[in-house]
Kinemage of the C-alpha trace (Angstrom):
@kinemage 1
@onewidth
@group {chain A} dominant
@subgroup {mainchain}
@vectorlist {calphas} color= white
{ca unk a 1} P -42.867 -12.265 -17.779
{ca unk a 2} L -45.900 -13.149 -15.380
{ca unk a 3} L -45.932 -16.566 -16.994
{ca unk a 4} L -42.410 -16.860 -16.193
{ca unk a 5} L -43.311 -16.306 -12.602
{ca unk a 6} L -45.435 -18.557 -12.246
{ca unk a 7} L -43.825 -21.556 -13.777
{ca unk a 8} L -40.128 -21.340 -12.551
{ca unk a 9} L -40.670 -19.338 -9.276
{ca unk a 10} L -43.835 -20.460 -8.183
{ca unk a 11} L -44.912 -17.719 -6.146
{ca unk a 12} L -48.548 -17.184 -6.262
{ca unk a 13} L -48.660 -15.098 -3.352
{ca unk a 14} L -46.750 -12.183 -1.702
{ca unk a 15} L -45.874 -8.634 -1.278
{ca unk a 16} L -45.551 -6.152 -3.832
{ca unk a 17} L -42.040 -4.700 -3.993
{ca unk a 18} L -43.080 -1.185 -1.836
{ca unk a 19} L -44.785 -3.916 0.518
{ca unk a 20} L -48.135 -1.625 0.108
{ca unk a 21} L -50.369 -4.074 -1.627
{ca unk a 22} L -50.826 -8.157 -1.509
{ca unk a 23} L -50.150 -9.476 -4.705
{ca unk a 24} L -51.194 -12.655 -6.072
{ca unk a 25} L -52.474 -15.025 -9.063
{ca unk a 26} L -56.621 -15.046 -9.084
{ca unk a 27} L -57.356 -18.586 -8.966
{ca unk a 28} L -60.944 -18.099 -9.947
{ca unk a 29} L -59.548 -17.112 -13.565
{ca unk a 30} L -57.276 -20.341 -13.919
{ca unk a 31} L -56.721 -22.229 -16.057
{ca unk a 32} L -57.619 -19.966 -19.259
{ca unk a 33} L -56.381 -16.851 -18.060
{ca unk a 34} L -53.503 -16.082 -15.701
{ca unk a 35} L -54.692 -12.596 -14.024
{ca unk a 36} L -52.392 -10.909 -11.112
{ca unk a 37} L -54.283 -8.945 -8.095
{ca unk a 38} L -52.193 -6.279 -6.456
{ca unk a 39} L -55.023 -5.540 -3.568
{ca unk a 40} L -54.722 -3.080 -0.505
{ca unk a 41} L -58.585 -1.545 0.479
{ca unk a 42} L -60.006 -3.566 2.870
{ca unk a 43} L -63.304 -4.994 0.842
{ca unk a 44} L -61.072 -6.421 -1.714
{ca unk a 45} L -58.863 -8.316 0.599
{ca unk a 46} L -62.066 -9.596 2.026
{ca unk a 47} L -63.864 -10.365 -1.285
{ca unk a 48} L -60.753 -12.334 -2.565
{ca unk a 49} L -60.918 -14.712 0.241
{ca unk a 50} L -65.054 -14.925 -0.072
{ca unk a 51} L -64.758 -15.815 -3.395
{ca unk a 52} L -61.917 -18.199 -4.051
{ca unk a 53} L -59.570 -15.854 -5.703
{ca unk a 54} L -57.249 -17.455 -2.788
{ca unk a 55} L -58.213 -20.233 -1.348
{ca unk a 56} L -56.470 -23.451 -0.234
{ca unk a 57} L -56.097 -23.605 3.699
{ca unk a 58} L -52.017 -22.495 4.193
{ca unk a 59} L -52.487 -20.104 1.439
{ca unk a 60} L -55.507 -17.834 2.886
{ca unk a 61} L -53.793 -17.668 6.038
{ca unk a 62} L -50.309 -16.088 4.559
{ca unk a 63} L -52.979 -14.151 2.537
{ca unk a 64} L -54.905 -13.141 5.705
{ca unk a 65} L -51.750 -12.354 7.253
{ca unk a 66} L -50.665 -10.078 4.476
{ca unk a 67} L -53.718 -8.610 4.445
{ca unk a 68} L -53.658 -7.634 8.232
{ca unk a 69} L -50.137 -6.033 7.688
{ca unk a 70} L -51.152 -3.747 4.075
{ca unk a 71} L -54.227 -2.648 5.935
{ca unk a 72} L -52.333 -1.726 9.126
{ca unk a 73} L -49.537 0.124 7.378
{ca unk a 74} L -51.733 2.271 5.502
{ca unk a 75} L -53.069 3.142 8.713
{ca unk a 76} L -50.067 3.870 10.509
{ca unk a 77} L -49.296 6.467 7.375
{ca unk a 78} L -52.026 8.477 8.643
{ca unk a 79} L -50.084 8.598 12.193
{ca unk a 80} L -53.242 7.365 14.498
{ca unk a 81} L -53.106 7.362 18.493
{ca unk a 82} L -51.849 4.332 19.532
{ca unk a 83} L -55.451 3.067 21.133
{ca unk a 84} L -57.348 3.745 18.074
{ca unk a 85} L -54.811 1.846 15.751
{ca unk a 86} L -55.659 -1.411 17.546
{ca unk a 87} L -59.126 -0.892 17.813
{ca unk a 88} L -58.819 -0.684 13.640
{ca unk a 89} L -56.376 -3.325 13.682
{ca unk a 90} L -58.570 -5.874 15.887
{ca unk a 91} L -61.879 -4.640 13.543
{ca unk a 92} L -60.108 -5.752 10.218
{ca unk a 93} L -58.709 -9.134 11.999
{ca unk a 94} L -62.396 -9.792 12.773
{ca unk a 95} L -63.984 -8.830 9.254
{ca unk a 96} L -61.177 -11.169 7.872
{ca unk a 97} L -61.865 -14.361 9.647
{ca unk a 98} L -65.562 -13.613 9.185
{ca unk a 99} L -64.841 -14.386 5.064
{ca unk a 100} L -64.574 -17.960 5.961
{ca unk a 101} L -65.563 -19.433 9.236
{ca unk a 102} L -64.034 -22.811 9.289
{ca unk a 103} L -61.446 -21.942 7.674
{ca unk a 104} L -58.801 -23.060 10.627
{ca unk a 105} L -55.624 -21.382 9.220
{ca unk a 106} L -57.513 -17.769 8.687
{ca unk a 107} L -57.996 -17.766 12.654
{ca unk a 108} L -54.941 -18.984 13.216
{ca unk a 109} L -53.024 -16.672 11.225
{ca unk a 110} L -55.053 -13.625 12.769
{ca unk a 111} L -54.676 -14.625 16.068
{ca unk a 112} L -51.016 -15.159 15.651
{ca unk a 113} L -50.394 -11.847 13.971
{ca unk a 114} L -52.585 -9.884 16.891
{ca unk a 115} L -50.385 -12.015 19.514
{ca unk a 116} L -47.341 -11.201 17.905
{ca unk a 117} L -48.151 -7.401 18.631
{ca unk a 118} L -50.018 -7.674 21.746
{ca unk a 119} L -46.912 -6.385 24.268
{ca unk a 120} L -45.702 -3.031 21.682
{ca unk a 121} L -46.889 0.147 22.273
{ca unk a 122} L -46.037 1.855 19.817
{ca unk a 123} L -47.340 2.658 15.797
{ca unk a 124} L -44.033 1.919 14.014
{ca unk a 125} L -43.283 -1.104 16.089
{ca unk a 126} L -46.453 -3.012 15.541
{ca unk a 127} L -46.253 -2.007 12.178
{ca unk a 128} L -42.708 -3.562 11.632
{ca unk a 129} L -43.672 -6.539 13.389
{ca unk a 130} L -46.870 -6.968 11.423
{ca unk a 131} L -44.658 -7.342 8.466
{ca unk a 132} L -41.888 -9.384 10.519
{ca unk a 133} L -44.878 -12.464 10.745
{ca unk a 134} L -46.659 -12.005 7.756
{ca unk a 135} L -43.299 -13.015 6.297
{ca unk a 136} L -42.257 -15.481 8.753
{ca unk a 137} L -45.796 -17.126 7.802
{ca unk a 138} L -44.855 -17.324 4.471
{ca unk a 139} L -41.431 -19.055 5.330
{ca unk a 140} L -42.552 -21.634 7.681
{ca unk a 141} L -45.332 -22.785 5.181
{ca unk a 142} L -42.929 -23.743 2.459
{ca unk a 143} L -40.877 -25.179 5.107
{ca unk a 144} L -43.581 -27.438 6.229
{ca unk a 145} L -44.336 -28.124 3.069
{ca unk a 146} L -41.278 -29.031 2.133
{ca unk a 147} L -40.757 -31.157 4.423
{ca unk a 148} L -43.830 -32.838 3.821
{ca unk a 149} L -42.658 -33.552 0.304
{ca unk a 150} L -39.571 -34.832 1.801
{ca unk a 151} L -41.545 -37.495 4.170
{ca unk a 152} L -43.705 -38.471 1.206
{ca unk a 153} L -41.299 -39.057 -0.852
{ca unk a 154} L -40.118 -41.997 1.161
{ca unk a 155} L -43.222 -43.880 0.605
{ca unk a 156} L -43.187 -43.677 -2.926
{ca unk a 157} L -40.862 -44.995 -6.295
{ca unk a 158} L -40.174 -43.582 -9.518
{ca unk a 159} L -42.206 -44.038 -11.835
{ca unk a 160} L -45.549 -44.619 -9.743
{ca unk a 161} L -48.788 -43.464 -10.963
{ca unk a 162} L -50.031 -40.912 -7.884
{ca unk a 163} L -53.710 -39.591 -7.250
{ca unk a 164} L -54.303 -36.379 -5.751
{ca unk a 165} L -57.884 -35.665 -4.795
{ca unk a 166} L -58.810 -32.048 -4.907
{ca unk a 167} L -56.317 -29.765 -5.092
{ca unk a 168} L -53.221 -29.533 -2.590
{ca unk a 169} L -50.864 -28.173 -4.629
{ca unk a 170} L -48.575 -25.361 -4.863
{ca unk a 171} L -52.007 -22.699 -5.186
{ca unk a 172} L -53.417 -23.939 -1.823
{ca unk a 173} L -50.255 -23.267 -0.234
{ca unk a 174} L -47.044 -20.842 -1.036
{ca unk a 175} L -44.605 -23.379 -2.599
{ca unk a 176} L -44.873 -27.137 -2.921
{ca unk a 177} L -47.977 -27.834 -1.929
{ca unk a 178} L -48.781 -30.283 0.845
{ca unk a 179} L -50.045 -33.493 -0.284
{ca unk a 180} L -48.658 -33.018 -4.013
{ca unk a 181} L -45.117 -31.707 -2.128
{ca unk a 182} L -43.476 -35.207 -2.744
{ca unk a 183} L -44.459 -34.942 -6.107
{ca unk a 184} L -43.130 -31.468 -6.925
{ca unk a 185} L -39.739 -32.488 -4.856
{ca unk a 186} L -39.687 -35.766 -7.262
{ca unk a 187} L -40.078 -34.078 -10.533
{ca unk a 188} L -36.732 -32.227 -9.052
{ca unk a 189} L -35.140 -35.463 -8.453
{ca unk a 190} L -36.258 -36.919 -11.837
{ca unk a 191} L -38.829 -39.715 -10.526
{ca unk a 192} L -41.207 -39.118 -13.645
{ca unk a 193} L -44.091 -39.347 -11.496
{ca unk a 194} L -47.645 -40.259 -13.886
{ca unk a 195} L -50.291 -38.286 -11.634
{ca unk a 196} L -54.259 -38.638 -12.070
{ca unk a 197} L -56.329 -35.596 -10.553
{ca unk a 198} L -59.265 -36.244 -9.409
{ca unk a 199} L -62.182 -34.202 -7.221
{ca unk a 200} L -63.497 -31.702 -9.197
{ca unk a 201} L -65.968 -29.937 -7.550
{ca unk a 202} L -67.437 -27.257 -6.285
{ca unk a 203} L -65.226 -25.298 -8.586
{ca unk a 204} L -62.815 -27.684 -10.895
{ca unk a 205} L -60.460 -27.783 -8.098
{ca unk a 206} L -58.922 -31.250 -9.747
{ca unk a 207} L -59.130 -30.325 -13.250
{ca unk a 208} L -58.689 -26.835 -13.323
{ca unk a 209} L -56.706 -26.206 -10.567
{ca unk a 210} L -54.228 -29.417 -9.886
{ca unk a 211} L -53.898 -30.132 -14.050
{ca unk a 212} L -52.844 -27.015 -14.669
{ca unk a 213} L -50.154 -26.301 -11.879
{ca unk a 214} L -48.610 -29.963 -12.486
{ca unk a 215} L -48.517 -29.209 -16.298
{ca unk a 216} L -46.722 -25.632 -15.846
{ca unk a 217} L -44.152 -27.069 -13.633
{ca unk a 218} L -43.734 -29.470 -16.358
């Protein structure tokens, strides 16, 4: 059933269903196992980002802001005074963003999430709109994405032999990928694309990582 997941609705990263946890495929263990994290303590959202079980810049910031809103809500179940739930709330934004420093899209994602928030005053309503941007996050990146793939595409043919360097696929993002986007869009549209990954380090990013995505979307 999880392998079904990932090849047909290529979701690699979201919610749980009771929205208390961030679920999503461990690309560390890829491409010889296919492991699902369902994380909500706050060392464990942190360590995923530290050690490339997410990575990929548009994915860690949906991550990051999933993160921000689990944390936060299992806060707010403890029914804190307004004051010291942003106090907690700006504490785990910071530990976050310190997982990965250049990482432009954790900051941003933070930062838009804390901004989002800034003017409510109470519990419940930051809560609700925690979860109101993590998800809008989430949309607009396949959006982008998607159009991306859509823009791309009109520089290419059927049939073309495409290198992608790295990996900018469908796990660095939530759906599409950026720079392989027009490919993903032209396997829809039947271009039988030939691609050639290369870029394989510091972890197999090429190999591993781009190989194995392309080949379970077929």
């Amino acid at each position: 059933m999880e392998e079904t997941r990932w090849k047909e609705k290529n979701q690699y990263l979201g919610l749980t269903e009771d929205g208390r946890r961030v679920r999503l495929l461990d690309q560390s263990q890829l491409p010889n196992r296919e492991v699902w994290l369902e994380l909500e303590e706050q060392e464990e959202l942190a360590e995923a980002i530290r050690t490339l079980r997410v990575r990929g810049a548009p994915a860690i910031g949906v991550f990051a802001a999933y993160a921000l809103y689990v944390l936060a809500r299992r806060l707010a179940d403890r029914a804190p005074v307004e004051a010291a739930f942003r106090t907690r709330l700006r504490e785990w934004a910071a530990g976050l963003a310190a997982t990965r420093p250049t990482a432009v899209n954790l900051r941003w994602a933070l930062e838009r999430m804390e901004g989002a928030v800034a003017e409510l005053d109470t519990v419940d309503g930051i809560r609700a709109k925690l979860l109101q941007e993590s998800e809008d996050i989430h949309d607009e990146d396949i959006r982008v994405c998607r159009k991306i793939g859509e823009y791309g595409l009109e520089l290419v043919k059927p049939g073309w032999g495409l290198l992608t360097h790295c990996n900018a696929g469908q796990l660095a993002t939530v759906k599409y990928g950026t720079a392989t986007a027009p490919i993903y869009l032209g396997q829809e549209r039947g271009y039988h694309f030939k691609v050639f990954a290369d870029e394989t380090r510091p972890l197999l990013q090429g190999a591993r990582l781009t190989a194995s995505e392309l080949h379970a979307a077929g």
